[in-house]
C-alpha positions as a Python dict, from the first residue, in 0.01 Angstrom:
ca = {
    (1, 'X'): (0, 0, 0),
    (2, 'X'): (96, 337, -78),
    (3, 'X'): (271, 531, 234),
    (4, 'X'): (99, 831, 222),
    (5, 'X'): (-279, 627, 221),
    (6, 'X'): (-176, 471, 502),
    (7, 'X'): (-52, 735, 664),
    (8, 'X'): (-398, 939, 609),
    (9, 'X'): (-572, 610, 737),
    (10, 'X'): (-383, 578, 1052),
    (11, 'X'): (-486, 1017, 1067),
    (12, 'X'): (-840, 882, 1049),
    (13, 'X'): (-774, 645, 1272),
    (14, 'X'): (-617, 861, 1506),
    (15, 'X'): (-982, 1117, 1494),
    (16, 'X'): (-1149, 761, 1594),
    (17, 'X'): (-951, 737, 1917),
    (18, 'X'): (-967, 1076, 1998),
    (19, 'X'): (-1304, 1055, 2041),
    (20, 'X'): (-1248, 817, 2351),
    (21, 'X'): (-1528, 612, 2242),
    (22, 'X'): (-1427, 242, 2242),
    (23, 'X'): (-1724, 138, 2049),
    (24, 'X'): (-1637, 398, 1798),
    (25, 'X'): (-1291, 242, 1784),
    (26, 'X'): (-1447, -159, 1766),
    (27, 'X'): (-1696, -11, 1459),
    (28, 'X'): (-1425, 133, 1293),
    (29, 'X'): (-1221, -214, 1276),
    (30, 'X'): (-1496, -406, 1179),
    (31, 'X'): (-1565, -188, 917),
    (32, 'X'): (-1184, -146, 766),
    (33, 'X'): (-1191, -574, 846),
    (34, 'X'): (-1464, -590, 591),
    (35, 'X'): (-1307, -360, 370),
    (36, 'X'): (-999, -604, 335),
    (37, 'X'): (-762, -453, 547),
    (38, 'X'): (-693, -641, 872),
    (39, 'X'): (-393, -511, 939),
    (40, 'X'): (-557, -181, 1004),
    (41, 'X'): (-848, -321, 1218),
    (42, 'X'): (-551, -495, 1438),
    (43, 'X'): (-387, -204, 1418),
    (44, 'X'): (-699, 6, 1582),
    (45, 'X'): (-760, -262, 1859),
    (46, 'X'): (-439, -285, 2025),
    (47, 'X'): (-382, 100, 1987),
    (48, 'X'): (-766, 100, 2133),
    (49, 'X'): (-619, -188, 2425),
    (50, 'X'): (-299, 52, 2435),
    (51, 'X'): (-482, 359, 2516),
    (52, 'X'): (-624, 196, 2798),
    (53, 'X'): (-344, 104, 2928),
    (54, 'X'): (-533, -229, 2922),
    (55, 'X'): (-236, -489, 2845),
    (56, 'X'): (-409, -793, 2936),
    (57, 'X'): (-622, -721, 2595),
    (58, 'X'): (-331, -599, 2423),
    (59, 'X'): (-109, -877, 2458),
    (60, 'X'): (-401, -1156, 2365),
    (61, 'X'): (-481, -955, 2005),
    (62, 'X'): (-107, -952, 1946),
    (63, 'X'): (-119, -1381, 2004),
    (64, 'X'): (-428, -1443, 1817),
    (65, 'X'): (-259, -1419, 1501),
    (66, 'X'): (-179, -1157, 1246),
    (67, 'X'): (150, -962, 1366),
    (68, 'X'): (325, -1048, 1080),
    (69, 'X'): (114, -824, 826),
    (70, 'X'): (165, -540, 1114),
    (71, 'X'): (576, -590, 1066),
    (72, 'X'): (533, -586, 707),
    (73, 'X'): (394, -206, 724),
    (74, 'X'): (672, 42, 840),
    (75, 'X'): (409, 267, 940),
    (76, 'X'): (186, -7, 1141),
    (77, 'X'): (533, -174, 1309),
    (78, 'X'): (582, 177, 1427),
    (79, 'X'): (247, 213, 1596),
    (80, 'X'): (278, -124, 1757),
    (81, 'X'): (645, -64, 1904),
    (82, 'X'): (490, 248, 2059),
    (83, 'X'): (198, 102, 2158),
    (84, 'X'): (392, -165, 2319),
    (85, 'X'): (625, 73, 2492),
    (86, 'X'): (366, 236, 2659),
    (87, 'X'): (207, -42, 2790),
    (88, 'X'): (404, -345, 2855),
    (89, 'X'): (729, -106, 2883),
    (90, 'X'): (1031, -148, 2714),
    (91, 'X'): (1147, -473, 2836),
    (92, 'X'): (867, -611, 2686),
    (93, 'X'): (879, -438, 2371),
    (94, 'X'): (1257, -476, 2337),
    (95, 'X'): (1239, -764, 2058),
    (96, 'X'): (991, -524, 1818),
    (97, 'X'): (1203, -267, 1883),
    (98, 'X'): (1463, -438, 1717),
    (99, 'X'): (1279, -592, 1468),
    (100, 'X'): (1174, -225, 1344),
    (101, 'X'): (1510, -115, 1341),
    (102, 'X'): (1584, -355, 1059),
    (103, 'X'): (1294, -193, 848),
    (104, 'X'): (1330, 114, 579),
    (105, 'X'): (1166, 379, 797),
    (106, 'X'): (1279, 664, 492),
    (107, 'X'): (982, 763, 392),
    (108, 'X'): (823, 807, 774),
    (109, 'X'): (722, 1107, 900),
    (110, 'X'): (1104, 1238, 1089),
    (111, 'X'): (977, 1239, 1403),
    (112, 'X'): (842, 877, 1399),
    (113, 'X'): (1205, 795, 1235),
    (114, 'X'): (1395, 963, 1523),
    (115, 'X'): (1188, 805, 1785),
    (116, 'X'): (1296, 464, 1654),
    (117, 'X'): (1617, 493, 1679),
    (118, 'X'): (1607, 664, 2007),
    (119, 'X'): (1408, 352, 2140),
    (120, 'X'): (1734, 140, 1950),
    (121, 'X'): (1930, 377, 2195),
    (122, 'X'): (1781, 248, 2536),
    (123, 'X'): (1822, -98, 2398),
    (124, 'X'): (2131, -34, 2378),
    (125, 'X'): (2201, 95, 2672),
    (126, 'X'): (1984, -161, 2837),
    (127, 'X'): (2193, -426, 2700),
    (128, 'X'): (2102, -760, 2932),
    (129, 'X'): (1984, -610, 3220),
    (130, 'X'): (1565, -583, 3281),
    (131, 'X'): (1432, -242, 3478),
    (132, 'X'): (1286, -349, 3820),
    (133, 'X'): (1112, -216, 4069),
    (134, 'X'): (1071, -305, 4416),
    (135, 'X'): (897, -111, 4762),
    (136, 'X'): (907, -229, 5086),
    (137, 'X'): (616, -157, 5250),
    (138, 'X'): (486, 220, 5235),
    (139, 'X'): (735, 489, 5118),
    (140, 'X'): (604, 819, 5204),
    (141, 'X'): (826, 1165, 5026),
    (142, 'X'): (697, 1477, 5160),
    (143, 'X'): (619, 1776, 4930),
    (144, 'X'): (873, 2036, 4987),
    (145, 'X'): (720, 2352, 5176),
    (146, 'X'): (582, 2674, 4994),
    (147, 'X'): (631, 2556, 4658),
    (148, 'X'): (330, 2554, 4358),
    (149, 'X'): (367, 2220, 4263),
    (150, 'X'): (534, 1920, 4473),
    (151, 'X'): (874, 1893, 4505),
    (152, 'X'): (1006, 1617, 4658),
    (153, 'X'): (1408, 1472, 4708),
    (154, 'X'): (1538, 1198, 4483),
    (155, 'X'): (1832, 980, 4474),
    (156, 'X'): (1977, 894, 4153),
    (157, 'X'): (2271, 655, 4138),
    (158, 'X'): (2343, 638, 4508),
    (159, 'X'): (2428, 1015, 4478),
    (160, 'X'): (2274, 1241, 4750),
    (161, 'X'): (1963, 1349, 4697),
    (162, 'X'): (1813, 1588, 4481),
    (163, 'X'): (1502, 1818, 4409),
    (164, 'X'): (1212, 1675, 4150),
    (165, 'X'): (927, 1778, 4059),
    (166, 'X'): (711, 1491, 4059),
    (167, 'X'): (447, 1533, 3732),
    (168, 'X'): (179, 1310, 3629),
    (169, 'X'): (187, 1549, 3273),
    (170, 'X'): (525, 1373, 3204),
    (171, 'X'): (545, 1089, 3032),
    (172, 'X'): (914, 960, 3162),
    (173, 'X'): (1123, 1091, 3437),
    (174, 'X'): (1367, 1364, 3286),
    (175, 'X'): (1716, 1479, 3421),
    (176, 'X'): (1872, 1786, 3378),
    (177, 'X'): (2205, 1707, 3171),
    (178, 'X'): (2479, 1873, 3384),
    (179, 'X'): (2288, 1728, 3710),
    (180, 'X'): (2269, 1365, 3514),
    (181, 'X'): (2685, 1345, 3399),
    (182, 'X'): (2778, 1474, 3757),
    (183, 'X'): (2562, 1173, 3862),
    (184, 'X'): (2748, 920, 3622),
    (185, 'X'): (2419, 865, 3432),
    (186, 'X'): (2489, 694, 3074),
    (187, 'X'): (2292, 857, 2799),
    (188, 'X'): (2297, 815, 2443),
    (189, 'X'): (2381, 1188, 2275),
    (190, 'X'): (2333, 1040, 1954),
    (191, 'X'): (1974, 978, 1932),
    (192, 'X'): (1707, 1218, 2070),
    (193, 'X'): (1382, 1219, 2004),
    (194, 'X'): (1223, 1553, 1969),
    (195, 'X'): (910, 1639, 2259),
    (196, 'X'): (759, 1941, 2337),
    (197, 'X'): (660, 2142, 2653),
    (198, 'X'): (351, 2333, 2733),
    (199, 'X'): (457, 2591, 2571),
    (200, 'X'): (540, 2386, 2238),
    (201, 'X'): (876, 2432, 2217),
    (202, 'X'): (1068, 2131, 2054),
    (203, 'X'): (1247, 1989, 2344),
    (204, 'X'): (1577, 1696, 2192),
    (205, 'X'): (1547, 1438, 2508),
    (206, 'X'): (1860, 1162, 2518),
    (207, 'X'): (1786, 795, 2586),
    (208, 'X'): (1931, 737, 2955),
    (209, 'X'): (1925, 434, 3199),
    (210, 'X'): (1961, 462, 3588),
    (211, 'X'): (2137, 232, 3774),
    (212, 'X'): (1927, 314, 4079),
    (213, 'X'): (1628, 559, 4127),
    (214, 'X'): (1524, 533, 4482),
    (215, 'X'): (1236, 752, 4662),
    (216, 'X'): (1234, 728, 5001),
    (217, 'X'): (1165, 336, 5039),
    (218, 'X'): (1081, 261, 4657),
    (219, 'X'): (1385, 169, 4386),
    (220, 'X'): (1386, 187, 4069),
    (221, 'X'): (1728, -35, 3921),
    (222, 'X'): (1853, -51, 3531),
    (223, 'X'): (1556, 298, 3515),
    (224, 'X'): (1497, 417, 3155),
    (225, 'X'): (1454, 823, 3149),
    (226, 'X'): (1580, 1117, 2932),
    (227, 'X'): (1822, 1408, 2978),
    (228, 'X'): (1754, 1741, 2853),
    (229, 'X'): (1862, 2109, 2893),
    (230, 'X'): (1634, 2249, 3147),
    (231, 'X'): (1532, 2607, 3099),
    (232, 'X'): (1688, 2907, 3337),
    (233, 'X'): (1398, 2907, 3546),
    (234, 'X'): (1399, 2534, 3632),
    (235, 'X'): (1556, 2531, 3937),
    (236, 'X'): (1518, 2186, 4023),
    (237, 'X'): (1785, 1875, 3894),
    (238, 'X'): (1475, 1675, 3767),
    (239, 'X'): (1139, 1607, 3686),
    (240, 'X'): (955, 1259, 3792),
    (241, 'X'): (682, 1082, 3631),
    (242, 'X'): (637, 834, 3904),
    (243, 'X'): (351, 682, 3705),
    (244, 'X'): (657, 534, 3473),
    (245, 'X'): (922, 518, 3634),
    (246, 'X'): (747, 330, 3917),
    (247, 'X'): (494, 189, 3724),
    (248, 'X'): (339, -109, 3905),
    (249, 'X'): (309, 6, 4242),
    (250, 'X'): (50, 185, 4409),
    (251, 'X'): (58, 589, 4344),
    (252, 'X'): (-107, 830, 4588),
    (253, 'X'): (-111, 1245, 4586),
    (254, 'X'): (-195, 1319, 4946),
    (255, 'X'): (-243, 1716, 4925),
    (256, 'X'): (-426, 1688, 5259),
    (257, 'X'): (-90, 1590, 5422),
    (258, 'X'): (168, 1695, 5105),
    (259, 'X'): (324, 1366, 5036),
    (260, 'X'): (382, 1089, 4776),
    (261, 'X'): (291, 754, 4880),
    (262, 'X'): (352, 452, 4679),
    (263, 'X'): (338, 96, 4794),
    (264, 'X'): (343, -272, 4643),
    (265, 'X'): (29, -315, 4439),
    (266, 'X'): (-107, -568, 4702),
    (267, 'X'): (-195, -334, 4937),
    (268, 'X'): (-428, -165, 4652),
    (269, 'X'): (-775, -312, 4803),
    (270, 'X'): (-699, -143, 5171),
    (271, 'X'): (-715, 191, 5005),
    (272, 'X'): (-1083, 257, 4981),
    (273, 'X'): (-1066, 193, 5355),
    (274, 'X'): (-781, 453, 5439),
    (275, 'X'): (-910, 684, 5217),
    (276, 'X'): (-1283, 750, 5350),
    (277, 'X'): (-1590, 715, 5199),
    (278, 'X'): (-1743, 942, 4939),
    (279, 'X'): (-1458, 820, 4668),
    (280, 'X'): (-1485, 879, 4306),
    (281, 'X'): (-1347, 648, 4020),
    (282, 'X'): (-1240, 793, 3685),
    (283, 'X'): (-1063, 522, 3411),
    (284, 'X'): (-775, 713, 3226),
    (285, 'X'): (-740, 765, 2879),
    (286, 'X'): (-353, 763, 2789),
    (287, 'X'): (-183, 955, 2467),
    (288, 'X'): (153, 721, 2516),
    (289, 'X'): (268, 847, 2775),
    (290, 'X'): (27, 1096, 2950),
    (291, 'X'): (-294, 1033, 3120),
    (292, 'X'): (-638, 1230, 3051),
    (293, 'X'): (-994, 1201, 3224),
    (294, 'X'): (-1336, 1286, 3099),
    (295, 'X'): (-1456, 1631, 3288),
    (296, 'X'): (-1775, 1830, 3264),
    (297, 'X'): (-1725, 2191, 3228),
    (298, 'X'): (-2025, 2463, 3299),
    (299, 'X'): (-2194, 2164, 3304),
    (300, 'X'): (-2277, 2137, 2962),
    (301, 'X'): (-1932, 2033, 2779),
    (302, 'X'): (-1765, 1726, 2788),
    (303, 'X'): (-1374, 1743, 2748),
    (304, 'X'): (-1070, 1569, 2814),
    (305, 'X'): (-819, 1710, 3033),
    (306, 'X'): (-442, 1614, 3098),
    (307, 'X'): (-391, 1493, 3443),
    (308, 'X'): (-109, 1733, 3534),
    (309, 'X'): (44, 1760, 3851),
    (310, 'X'): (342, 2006, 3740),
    (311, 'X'): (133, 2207, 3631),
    (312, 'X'): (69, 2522, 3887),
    (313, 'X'): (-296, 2633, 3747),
    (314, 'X'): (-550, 2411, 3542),
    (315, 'X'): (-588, 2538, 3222),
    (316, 'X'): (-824, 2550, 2932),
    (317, 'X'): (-682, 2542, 2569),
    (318, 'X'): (-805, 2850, 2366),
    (319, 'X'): (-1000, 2659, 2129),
    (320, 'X'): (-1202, 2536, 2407),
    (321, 'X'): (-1242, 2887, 2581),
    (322, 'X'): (-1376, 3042, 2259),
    (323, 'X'): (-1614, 2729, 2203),
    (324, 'X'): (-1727, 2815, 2580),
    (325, 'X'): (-1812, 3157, 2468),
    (326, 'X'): (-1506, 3285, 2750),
    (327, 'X'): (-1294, 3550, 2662),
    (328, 'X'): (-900, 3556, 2892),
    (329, 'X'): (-756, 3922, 2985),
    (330, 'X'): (-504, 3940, 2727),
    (331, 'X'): (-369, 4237, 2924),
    (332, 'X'): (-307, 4013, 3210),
    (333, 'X'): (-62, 3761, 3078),
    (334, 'X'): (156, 3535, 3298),
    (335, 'X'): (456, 3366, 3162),
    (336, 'X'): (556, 3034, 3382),
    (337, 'X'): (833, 2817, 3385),
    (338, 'X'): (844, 2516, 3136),
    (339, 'X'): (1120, 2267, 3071),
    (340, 'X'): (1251, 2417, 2828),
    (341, 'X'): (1132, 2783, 2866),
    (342, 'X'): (822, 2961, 2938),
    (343, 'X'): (439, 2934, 2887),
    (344, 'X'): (260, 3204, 2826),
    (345, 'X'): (-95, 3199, 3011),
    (346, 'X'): (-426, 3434, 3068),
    (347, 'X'): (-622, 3448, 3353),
    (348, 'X'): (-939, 3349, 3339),
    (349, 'X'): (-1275, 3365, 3569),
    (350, 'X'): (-1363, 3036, 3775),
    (351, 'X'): (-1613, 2770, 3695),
    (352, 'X'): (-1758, 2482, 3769),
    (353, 'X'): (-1535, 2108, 3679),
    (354, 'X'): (-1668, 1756, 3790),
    (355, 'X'): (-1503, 1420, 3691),
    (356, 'X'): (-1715, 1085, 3733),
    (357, 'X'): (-1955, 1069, 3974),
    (358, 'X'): (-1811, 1387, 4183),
    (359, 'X'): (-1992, 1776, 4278),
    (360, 'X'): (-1927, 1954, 4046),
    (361, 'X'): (-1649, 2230, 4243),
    (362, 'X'): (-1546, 2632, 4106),
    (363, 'X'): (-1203, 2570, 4012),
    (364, 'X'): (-994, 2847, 3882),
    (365, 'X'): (-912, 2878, 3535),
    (366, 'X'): (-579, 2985, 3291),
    (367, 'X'): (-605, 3007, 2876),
    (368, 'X'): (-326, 2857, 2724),
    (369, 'X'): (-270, 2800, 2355),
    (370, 'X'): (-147, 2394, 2412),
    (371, 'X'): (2, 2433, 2076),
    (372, 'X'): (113, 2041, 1862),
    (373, 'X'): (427, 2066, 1745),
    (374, 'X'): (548, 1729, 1764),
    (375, 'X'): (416, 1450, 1480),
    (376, 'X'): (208, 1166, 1730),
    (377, 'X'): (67, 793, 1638),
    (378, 'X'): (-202, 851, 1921),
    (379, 'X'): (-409, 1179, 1947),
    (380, 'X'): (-337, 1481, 2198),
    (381, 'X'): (-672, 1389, 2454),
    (382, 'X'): (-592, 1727, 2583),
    (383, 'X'): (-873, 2015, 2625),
    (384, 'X'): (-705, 2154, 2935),
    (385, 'X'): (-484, 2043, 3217),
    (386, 'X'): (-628, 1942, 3557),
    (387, 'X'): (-328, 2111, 3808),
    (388, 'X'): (-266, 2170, 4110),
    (389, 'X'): (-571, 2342, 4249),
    (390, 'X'): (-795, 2089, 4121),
    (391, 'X'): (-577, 1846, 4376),
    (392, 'X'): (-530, 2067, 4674),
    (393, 'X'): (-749, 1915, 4952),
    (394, 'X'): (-761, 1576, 4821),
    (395, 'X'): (-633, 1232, 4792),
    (396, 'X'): (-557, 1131, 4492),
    (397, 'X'): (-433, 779, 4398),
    (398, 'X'): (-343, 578, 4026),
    (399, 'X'): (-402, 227, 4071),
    (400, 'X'): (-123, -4, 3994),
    (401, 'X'): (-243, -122, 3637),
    (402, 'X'): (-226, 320, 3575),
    (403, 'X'): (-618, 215, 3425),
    (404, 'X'): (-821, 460, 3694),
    (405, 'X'): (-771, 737, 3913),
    (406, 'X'): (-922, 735, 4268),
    (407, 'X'): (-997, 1036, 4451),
    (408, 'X'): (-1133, 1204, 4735),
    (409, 'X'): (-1406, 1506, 4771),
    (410, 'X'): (-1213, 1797, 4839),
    (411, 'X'): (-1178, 1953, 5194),
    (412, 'X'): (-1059, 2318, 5298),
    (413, 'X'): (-748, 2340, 5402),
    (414, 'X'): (-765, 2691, 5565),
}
């Protein structure tokens, strides 16, 4: 088949999974199955499987048959390594990795063709050894004092510890590069893969691997993460996405008391009864590797916001303020810190957010362009960003499968 078809299929198919509909997605296979195409209808159920972070599913359509017409299609492969990274990790996706690598990727878009070999990179630097992760007991890091979004210290590579921002937005743990060589971290300068920040700025991050990540009383050994250049106004040594780098245990935002807690997963069921009752349930959505939930805004609109812990404010994207008839002080702009640089924002007046079952609260509002700059397989799922002051006053914890979000009704902390 033609590249550039499939390319504009795998766009279309990329509109169907945007819409967050999983019977959308299943109608759309059956109807691209029919059409004589199954490597496109596989293609849409274990991206479908992948984007909620359902693996069980994901690995069972990858055994009933059919992978090789996937590896026979650059542009499919590609979409399956990712989706497997994502999901199963890449230990588990280290043999497709290097089966893609012996493909013609030429005539892929150059972002997809730099991500591959920057995925080559961490097998690389992987070599033999597997990334485990192991907590004993509770391990409880408290937020650092006065600061907008939580801070907490890190060790990386027995080194003393260090200040992170920990960031459910981020979809791996990032270093900054001077902080990571003066930590003896091996990275691979040779092939980045180009991200952006909120601000859209295209961000080169360098395959790494951590000999040891350890938060209080969970470690992290043989770690995959990046190294960038962190912006002037980043005045931290990294940035944690706890829901990869210690993916598999139990994940809990306490901004009642300001800490992290993670645990094994087997302590998962005695949450509801720590937590208290009135607790809401909201399944993710994932684009790779950031999570989204389903809120109701004004109650009337339906959207998809990132799940964003590093970020300071939650924010509405201006294409959904002007379909919400709101209009942001452009006299009133705020530039915050990113990665990589700043973000310009607007203020905005409150209103009224609810996720699942929950009251709907008045949350304050930013406008914020959340420009695309960077070529994905999976769609943005991003409206807005759900910050900090959505979680102040609550408990909020990501089961160990990363499938739903758990939290509790917010209480004043004045």
């Amino acid at each position: 088949m033609n590249l550039q078809t499939r390319l504009h299929q795998l766009a279309r198919l990329r509109d169907v999974l945007g819409s967050g509909n999983q019977s959308s997605v299943r109608e759309f296979a059956e109807a691209v199955d029919r059409a004589g195409d199954p490597a496109l209808a596989l293609t849409a159920r274990f991206m479908s499987a992948a984007q909620c972070r359902d693996s069980g599913r994901l690995k069972a359509i990858i055994e009933s048959g059919g992978v090789d017409l996937i590896r026979s299609d650059a542009a499919l492969h590609y979409a399956l390594v990712v989706s497997l990274c994502w999901t199963i990790g890449l230990d588990g996706a280290r043999a497709e990795i290097i089966r893609l690598s012996g493909q013609d990727l030429g005539a892929l878009p150059a972002d997809w063709r730099a991500n591959a070999s920057h995925l080559l990179g961490f097998v690389r630097l992987l070599g033999d050894c597997a990334a485990q992760i192991t907590c004993e007991g509770e391990s409880q890091a408290d937020f650092l004092q006065d600061q907008p979004i939580p801070v907490i210290r890190a060790s990386v590579n027995g080194q003393p510890e260090a200040l992170f921002i920990v960031d459910t937005g981020a979809p791996t743990t990032v270093l900054d590069r001077q902080y990571a060589i003066a930590s003896g971290v091996r990275f691979d300068m040779d092939n980045p893969k180009i991200a952006q920040d909120g601000a859209g700025n295209r961000i080169p991050l360098y395959p790494a691997v951590l000999d040891c990540l350890k938060v209080a009383r969970a470690v992290a050994q043989h770690c995959p993460v990046h190294v960038m250049d962190f912006g002037d106004r980043m005045h931290v040594q990294g940035i944690l996405s706890p829901l990869d780098s210690f993916s598999g245990l139990l994940i809990e935002f306490d901004f009642i008391n300001h800490l992290l807690r993670m645990a094994p997963a087997e302590q998962f069921p005695e949450w509801e009864g720590v937590a208290g009752p009135g607790i809401s349930s909201q399944n993710l959505i994932w684009n790779e590797g950031s999570p989204s939930v389903p809120v109701r805004l004004l109650s009337r609109i339906e959207a998809k916001f990132l799940v964003d812990t590093g970020a300071g404010a939650n924010i509405i994207c201006f294409e959904l303020a002007r379909e919400l008839g709101l209009k942001p002080n452009s006299q009133g702009v705020v530039k915050g810190p990113t990665a990589a640089g700043e973000m310009p924002v607007y203020p905005l007046v409150s209103g009224e957010l609810a996720i699942a079952d929950s009251c709907e609260v008045a949350v304050p509002f930013m406008v914020n362009e959340c420009p695309e700059t960077v070529v994905r397989v999976f769609p943005r799922m991003k409206d807005g960003y759900l910050g900090v002051p959505w979680f102040q006053g609550r408990r909020v914890t990501f089961s160990p499968d990363a499938r739903t979000m758990f939290f509790t009704p917010r209480i004043s902390l004045s």
